[in-house]
C-alpha positions in Angstrom: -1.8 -5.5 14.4 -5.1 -5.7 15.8 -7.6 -2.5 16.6 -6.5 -0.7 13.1 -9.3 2.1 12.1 -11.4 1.4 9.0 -13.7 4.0 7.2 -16.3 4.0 4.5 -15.3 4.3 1.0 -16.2 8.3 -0.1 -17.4 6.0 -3.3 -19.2 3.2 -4.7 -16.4 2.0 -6.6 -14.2 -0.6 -5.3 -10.9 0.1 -3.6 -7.6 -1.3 -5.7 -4.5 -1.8 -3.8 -1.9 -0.8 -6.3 0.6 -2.5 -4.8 1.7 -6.3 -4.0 3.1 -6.4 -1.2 1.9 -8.8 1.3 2.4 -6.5 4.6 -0.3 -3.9 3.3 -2.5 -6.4 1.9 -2.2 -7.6 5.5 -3.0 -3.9 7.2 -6.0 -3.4 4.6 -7.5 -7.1 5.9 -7.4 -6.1 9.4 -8.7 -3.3 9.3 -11.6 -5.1 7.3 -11.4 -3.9 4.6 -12.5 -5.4 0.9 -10.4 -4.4 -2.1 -8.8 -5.7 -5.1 -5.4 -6.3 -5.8 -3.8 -4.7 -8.8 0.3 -3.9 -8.5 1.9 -1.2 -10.8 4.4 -2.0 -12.9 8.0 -2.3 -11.4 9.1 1.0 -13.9 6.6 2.7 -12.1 9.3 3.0 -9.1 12.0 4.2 -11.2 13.1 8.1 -11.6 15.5 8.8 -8.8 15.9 12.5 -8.5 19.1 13.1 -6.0 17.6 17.0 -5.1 14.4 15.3 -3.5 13.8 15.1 -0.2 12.7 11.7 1.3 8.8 13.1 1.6 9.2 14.4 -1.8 10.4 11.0 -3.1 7.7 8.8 -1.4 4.6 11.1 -2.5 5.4 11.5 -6.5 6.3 7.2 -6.2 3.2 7.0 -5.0 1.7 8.9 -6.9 3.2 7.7 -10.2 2.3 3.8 -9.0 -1.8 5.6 -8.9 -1.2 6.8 -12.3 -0.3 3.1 -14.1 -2.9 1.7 -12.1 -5.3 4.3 -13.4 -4.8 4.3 -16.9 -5.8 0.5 -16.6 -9.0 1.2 -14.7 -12.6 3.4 -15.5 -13.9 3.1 -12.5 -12.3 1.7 -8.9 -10.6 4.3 -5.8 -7.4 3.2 -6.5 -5.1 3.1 -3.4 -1.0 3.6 -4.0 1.7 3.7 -1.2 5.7 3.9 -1.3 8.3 3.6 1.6 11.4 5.0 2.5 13.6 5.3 5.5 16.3 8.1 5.9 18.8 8.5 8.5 21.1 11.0 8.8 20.3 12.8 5.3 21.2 9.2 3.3 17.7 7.5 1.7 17.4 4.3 2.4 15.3 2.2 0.0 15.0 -1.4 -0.2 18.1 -3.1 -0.2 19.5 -4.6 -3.4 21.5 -7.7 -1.5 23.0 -8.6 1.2 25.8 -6.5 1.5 23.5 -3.2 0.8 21.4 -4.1 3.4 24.6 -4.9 5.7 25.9 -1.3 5.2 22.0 0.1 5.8 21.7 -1.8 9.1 25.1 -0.4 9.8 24.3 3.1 9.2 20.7 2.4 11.3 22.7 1.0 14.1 22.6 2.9 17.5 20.8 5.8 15.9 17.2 7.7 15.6 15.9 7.5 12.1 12.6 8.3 9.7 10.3 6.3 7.7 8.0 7.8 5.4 5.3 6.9 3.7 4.0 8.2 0.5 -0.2 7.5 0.3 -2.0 8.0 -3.0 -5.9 8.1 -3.2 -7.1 8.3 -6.6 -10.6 8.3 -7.9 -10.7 6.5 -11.5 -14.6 7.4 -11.9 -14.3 10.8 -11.0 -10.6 11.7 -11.4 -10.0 13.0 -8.4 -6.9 12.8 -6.6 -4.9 13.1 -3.1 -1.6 12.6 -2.2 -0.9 12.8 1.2 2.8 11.6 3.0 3.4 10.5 7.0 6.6 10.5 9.4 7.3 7.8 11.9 9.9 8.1 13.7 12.2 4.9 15.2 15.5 4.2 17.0 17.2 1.6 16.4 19.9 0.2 19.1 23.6 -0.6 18.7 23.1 -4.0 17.1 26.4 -6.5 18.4 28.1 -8.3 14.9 26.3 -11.6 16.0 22.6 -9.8 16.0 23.6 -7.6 12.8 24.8 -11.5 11.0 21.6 -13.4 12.3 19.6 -10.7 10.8 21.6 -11.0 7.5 21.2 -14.4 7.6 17.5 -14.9 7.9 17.0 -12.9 4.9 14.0 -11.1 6.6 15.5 -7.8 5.5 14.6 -8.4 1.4 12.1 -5.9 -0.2 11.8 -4.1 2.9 12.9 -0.3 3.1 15.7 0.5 5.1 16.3 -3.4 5.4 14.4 -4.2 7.9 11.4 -5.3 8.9 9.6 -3.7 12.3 6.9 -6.3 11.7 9.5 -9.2 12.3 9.3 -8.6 16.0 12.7 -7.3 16.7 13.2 -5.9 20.2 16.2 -4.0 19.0 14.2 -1.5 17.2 10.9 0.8 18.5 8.9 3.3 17.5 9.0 6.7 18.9 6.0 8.4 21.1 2.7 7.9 19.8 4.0 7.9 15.7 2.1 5.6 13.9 3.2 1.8 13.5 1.4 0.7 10.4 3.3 3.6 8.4 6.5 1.7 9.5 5.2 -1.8 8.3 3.8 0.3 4.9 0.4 1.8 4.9 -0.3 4.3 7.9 -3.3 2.7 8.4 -4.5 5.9 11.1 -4.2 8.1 8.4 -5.7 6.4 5.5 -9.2 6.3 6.9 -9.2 10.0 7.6 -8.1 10.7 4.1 -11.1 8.7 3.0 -13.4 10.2 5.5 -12.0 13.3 4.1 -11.2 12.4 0.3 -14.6 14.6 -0.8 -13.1 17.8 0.5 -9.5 17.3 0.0 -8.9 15.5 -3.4 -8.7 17.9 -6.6 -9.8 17.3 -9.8 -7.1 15.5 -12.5 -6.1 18.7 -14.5 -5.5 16.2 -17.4 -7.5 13.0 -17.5 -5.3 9.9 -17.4 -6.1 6.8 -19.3 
């Protein structure tokens, strides 16, 4: 993606991407900007609530993946991010194999559906925090059996919420009005640099300090 907004870092410490996937390693370097990369632990995903609401979900996974991160660091603005897609009041995560991700394109197929992203900002030097969560919103066309099993078959859909990838350039699959496309590929980039333009006067204070 090219013309992504960067911002200045509302600290001298150095931004931590708490996260390792590739795509918003990718996003961060476009935008220019210069971090570290530091994934939290895999448990750090885990604690499925089934009363949450998609938003709800991707801002306290977020948010937990911040807090692991943290505990490991004294100083650094660490940056955390989780993804979800939901259609139709079903959450779609990522896929576990093939035939999970065969039954999410399936539900995708034909219809309008949301992918949220959960963004954690959290100062390790001054242990401040803000959690902050975007909508994109996407349609998705009917996909034929012989797209749906070329899709399946290049594998593209592993590790990626809702099993798919918009970044793959697939022309069977848009975003809607002006909704932000980075969010879709995993880091609403738009977004990010207003909460660190902002981070002074919106992030609170940790009641508990974590380390």
């Amino acid at each position: 993606m090219e013309g992504l907004p960067r911002a200045q870092l509302p600290t001298d410490e150095p931004l931590v991407l708490a996260s390792g996937s590739p795509r918003r390693a990718e996003l961060l370097k476009a935008a220019g900007y210069e971090f570290q990369i530091q994934p939290a632990v895999d448990s750090a995903e885990c604690g499925i609530c089934s009363r949450e609401t998609a938003p709800e979900m991707v801002a306290r996974l977020a948010f937990q993946k911040a807090v692991d991160v943290v505990q490991k660091n004294r100083r650094g603005l660490i940056l955390a991010a989780d993804t979800l897609a939901a259609c139709q009041g079903k959450i779609l995560g990522k896929p576990d194999n093939r035939e999970h991700a065969e039954s999410m394109l399936r539900l995708l197929s034909g219809r309008d559906h949301d992918v949220y992203t959960g963004v954690c900002l959290w100062s390790a030097g001054t242990q401040r925090c803000y959690v902050d969560v975007v909508r994109s919103r996407l349609k998705m066309q009917s996909l034929s059996e012989e797209m749906l099993q070329d899709y399946l078959d290049s594998a593209l859909w592993d590790g990626k919420a809702g099993a798919f990838g918009y970044q793959d350039g697939n022309d069977w699959i848009e975003v809607v009005g002006q909704d932000s496309e980075s969010n879709v590929v995993g880091l609403p980039m738009e977004r990010l640099a207003e909460l660190l333009e902002k981070f002074d006067s919106l992030a609170d204070k940790v009641q508990k300090e974590v380390r």
